[in-house]
C-alpha positions as CSV (number, residue, x, y, z in Angstrom):
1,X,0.0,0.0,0.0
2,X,3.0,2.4,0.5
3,X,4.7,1.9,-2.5
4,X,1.0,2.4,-4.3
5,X,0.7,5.8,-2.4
6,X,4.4,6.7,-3.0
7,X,3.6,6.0,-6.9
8,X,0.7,8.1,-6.8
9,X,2.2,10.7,-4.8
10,X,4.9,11.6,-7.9
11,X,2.6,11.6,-10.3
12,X,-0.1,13.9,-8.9
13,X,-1.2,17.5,-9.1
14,X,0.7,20.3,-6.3
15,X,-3.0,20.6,-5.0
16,X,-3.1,16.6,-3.8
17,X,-0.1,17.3,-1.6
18,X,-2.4,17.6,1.8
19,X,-4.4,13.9,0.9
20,X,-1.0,12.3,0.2
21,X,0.3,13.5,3.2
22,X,-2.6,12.5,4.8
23,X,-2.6,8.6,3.6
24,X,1.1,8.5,4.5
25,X,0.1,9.3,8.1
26,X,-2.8,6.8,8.6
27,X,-4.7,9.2,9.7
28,X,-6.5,9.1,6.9
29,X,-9.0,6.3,7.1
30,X,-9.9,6.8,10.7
31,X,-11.1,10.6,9.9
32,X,-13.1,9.2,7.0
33,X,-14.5,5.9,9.2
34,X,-15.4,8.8,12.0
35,X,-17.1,11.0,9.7
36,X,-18.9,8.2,7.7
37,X,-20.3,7.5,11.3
38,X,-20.6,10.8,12.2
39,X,-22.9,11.5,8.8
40,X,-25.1,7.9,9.4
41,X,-26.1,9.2,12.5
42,X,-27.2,12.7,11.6
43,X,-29.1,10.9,8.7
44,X,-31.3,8.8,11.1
45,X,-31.7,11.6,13.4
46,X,-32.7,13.7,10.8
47,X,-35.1,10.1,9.7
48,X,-36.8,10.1,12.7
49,X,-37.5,13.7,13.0
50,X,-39.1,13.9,9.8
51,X,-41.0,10.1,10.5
52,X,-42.4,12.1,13.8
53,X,-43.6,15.4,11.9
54,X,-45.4,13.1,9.0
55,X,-47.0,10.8,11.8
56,X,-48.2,13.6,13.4
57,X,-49.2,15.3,10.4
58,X,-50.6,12.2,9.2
59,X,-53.3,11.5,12.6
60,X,-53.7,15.2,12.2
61,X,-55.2,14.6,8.3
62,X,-57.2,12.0,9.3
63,X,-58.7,13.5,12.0
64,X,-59.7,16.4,9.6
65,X,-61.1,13.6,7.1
66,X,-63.3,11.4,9.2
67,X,-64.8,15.4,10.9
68,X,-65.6,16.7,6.9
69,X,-66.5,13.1,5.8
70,X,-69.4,13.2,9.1
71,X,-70.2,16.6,7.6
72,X,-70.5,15.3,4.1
73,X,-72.5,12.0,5.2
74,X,-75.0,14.6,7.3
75,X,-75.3,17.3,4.1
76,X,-76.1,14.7,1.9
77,X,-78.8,13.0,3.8
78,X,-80.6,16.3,4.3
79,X,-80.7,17.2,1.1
C-alpha cells in the first residue's frame, strides 16, 4: 500500500499534496470511518424527526377527514 501511495504521490497534481500527506500518516482512514459514522447518525436523526412530523401530520389529516366526511354523510342526507 506504501509503494501504491508513494507512486501516486509523484505523479499527482501540487493541490493533492495535503491527501498524500494524509494517507502517508494513517490518519486518513480513521477521519473518514469517524465522519462516515458521524454523517449515518445525523441521517437517522434527521429520519426520525421527519418520521415524527409526518405521523403527526398524518393522525392530524385523518382527523380532519373522518370530521368533513361526518359533515359530508350529514349534508347529503338532508338534502
Amino acid at each position: 500500500m506504501r509503494n501504491l501511495i508513494d507512486n501516486a504521490s509523484r505523479y499527482s497534481p501540487a493541490a493533492a499534496e495535503t491527501a498524500i500527506t494524509a494517507l502517508k500518516s494513517g490518519t486518513w482512514y480513521e477521519t473518514t470511518r469517524k465522519a462516515a459514522r458521524l454523517t449515518i447518525q445525523v441521517a437517522q436523526s434527521n429520519t426520525r424527526a421527519v418520521s415524527a412530523i409526518v405521523s403527526k401530520s398524518g393522525k392530524r389529516a385523518g382527523k380532519r377527514a373522518r370530521r368533513f366526511s361526518h359533515l359530508e354523510i350529514v349534508a347529503v342526507a338532508t338534502h
